[in-house]
C-alpha angles and dihedrals in degrees: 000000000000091000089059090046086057096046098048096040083052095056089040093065094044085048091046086053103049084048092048092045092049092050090048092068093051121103136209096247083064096061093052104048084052093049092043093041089046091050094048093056088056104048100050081053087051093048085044099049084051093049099048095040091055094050102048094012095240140093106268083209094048094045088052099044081051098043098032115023113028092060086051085051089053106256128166130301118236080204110048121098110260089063089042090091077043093058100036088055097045085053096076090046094057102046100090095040084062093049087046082055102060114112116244138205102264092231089208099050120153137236116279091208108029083037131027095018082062095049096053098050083057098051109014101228128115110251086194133066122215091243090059095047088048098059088041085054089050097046089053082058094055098041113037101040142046138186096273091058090111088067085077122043094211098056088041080058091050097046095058089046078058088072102035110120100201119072099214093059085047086058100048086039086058089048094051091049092057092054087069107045139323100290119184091208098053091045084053099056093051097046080053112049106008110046109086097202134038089247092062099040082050091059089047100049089044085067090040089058087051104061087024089063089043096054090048100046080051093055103035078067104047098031090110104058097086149311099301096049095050089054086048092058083044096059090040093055093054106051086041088054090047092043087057102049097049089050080062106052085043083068091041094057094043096059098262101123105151085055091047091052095046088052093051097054092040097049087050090051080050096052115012103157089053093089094140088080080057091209088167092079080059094062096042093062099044091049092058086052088061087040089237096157093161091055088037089059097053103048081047092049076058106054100019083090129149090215095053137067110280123209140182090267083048092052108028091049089054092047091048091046093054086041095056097065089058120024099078086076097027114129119169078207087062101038093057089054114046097010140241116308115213102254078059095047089051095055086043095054091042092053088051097049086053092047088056091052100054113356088186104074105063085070091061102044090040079051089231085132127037117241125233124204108290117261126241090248141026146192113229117241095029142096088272090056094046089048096053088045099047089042096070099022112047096088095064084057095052089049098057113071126264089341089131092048093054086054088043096059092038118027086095101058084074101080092052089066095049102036092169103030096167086061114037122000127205105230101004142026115299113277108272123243110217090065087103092056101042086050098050096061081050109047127061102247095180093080098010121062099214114229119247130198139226077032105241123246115236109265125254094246095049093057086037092062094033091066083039102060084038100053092047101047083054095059095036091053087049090042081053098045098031103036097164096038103058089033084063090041088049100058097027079063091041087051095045094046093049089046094050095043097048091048090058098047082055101050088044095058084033092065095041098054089056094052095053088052090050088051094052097051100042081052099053092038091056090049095047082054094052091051097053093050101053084049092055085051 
């Protein structure tokens, strides 16, 4: 033992030299261009991290330790069959997260030409996102032609405007096709995206309803004389039904509220099989305008139905009704002290229920978060769905009393009902997680920061790099003011460290030397036993 102490004691100090002699040579330049080097990598990890987790909501490093390396580590298969029952059961689950995530036609859209256009020539930034206009350009598509189209040359022309995707060739398309007749769809184009007021986009639309009315007479009476002729009518129905509505927004925006109401029920007598428009949403609105909350809860006892779609008009007009009887006297000081009466109760619970369906509006209404220009399509249930919601309806809820304050005291009572919403909700389905990603192709990121719920916790490698860089650029700021001093810390720590480091290596064959020796002697001691006493035998 004490040969080994010697020996090892021995190597320790000429270790202890060579490093001593190394560090000697080290100046204190060097320290701070390792600190500062050091600093600015991690930092442009940390900026990088931030950058990446704003834009897709998740760590870059932990996504790829998870895609990348952990296969490569040997981590479990999706795929393999101990997680199959997993998956099958998970698929039911997530059934109707996939159907809440379907994008939907926003049914108060504005005008691209009187509206956004506008907007736009103000401020100089773009209100829509490609993907948006993409699925706008697809449900034109759907809507306004058909496969017979090439039996007329002005619907073949616009067919093929439908799928322009310059504006400015849609536009001369459209005036190409009215040269040749009067064509619905052209007129409907140009009331859409190249009228720059209401008024203009309201002519338009009023031709548009005069050959749009006569296409759709000539096909109602020839619809059931084959295939072709039914998807005619189709197609006629559908333009004459558009036509209609926007002819009555254009009244509603105009003032004309009273017009605008009697077009939409009429519109929905007309067709009444034709929801997914969801012109009711429409009427609700406008009635609200008028302050017609009699008329407002019965279109609401029709479509707040458990068996239909909801939607945060659905939900939030039901909440501000039942808030209205009561918010005028509400006071949260009240209420502690004497409860909640039921009328109370009733407007509580309906907030709440509100709140589950779609957690992001109450942020707009209560004006913690600015509001952008709505999008041409939502998804129900995300921040796309409570913009375009609050954008039309925040001001009925700043007309009745004290109905902001009563969100206001109450919107947050709702997530302690539903602790884990993206696992089990309390009156619907749990939220569905690919709302982020959904609202992040609509919405235009580069000017709105879109809402995300649950809020997300900072990763672990944000906060990681964050002390990093920190803690670097500390020692690399002292190793710039205090030279001297951190050269002799930094090798008093390197010498400690080797020491340290060293002494345990040789303990370490130390100990196993011994044990081998141990090993040796117990081993020939128990065979000299054995052969003396064979020999005695």
């Amino acid at each position: 033992t004490n040969i080994f102490s010697e020996i090892s004691s021995f190597w320790c100090r000429e270790e202890n030299l060579n490093l001593s002699m190394f560090l000697n040579t080290l100046t204190p330049k060097f320290y701070v261009a390792l600190t500062g080097t050091s600093s600015l990598i991690s930092g442009l990890i940390l900026i990088f991290e931030w950058w990446y987790f704003r834009k897709y909501g998740t760590s870059f490093i932990e996504q790829v330790s998870v895609s990348h390396l952990r296969p490569l580590l040997g981590g479990v298969d999706s795929s393999s069959p101990s997680n199959s029952n997993t998956s099958n059961g998970e698929a039911d689950s997530n059934r109707q997260s996939v159907s809440e995530c379907k994008v939907w036609r926003n049914p108060l859209n504005l005008f691209r030409g009187a509206e956004y256009n506008r907007y736009t020539w103000v401020t100089g930034r773009e209100p829509l996102t490609y993907y948006d206009m993409n699925l706008s350009a697809q449900d034109h598509q759907t809507f306004f032609t058909c496969d017979s189209d090439h039996l007329r040359p002005a619907d073949a022309i616009m067919q093929k405007a439908w799928r322009e995707r310059n504006p400015q060739a849609r536009i001369s398309a459209a005036h190409e096709a009215l040269e040749l007749e009067d064509c619905a769809t052209a007129y409907i184009l140009l009331a859409e995206e190249e009228a720059t007021t209401i008024m203009e986009a309201e002519r338009l639309f009023k031709q548009a309803l005069k050959a749009g009315e006569g296409c759709y007479r000539r096909s109602q009476q020839l619809q059931h004389h084959g295939t072709q002729y039914e998807a005619q009518h189709r197609r006629d129905t559908n333009v004459l039904v558009y036509i209609k509505r926007r002819l009555a927004m254009c009244s509603r925006k105009l003032g004309r509220t009273r017009e605008a109401v009697k077009m939409m029920r009429d519109l929905m007598k007309e067709f009444p099989l034709l929801s997914m428009f969801n012109i009711h949403e429409n009427l609700l609105e406008s009635l609200l305008e008028l302050q017609n909350y009699a008329d407002v809860q019965a279109v609401l006892a029709k479509y707040d139905d458990i068996s239909l779609p909801k939607s945060a008009t659905i939900c939030y007009t039901a909440a501000l009704l039942k808030a209205r009887a009561v918010s005028d006297k509400f006071s949260p000081e009240a209420a502690s002290r004497r409860g909640l009466s039921t009328a109370e109760m009733n407007a509580v619970e309906a907030i709440h229920r509100a709140v589950e369906f779609n957690p992001h509006v109450p942020k707009y209404l209560l004006e913690m978060k600015s509001l952008i220009l709505p999008p041409e399509h939502i998804l129900k249930r995300g921040d796309s769905e409570a913009i375009a919601y609050a954008f039309f309806h925040l001001q009925h809820w700043k007309r009745v009393e004290g109905a902001l304050n009563l969100l206001h005291c109450t919107w947050e009572g709702t997530f302690r009902m539903i602790p884990y919403p993206l696992e089990k909700g309390h009156l619907f389905y749990p939220y569905p997680v690919c709302t982020e990603t959904a609202d992040r192709e609509l919405l235009p990121t580069v000017f709105h920061e879109v809402s995300v719920y649950p809020k997300k916790e900072l990763p672990f490698f944000i906060l990681f790099t964050a002390g990093l860089c920190s803690f670097t650029a500390m020692l690399a700021l002292l190793t710039h003011q205090f030279p001297e001093l951190m050269g002799v810390f930094a090798k008093a720590v390197s010498t400690h460290t080797h020491t340290h480091t060293h002494t345990q290596r040789w303990r370490t064959r130390c100990s196993n030397t011994l044990t081998s020796l141990l090993t040796r002697l117990i081993t020939s001691s128990l065979l000299s036993n054995l052969l003396q006493r064979d020999k005695l035998v």
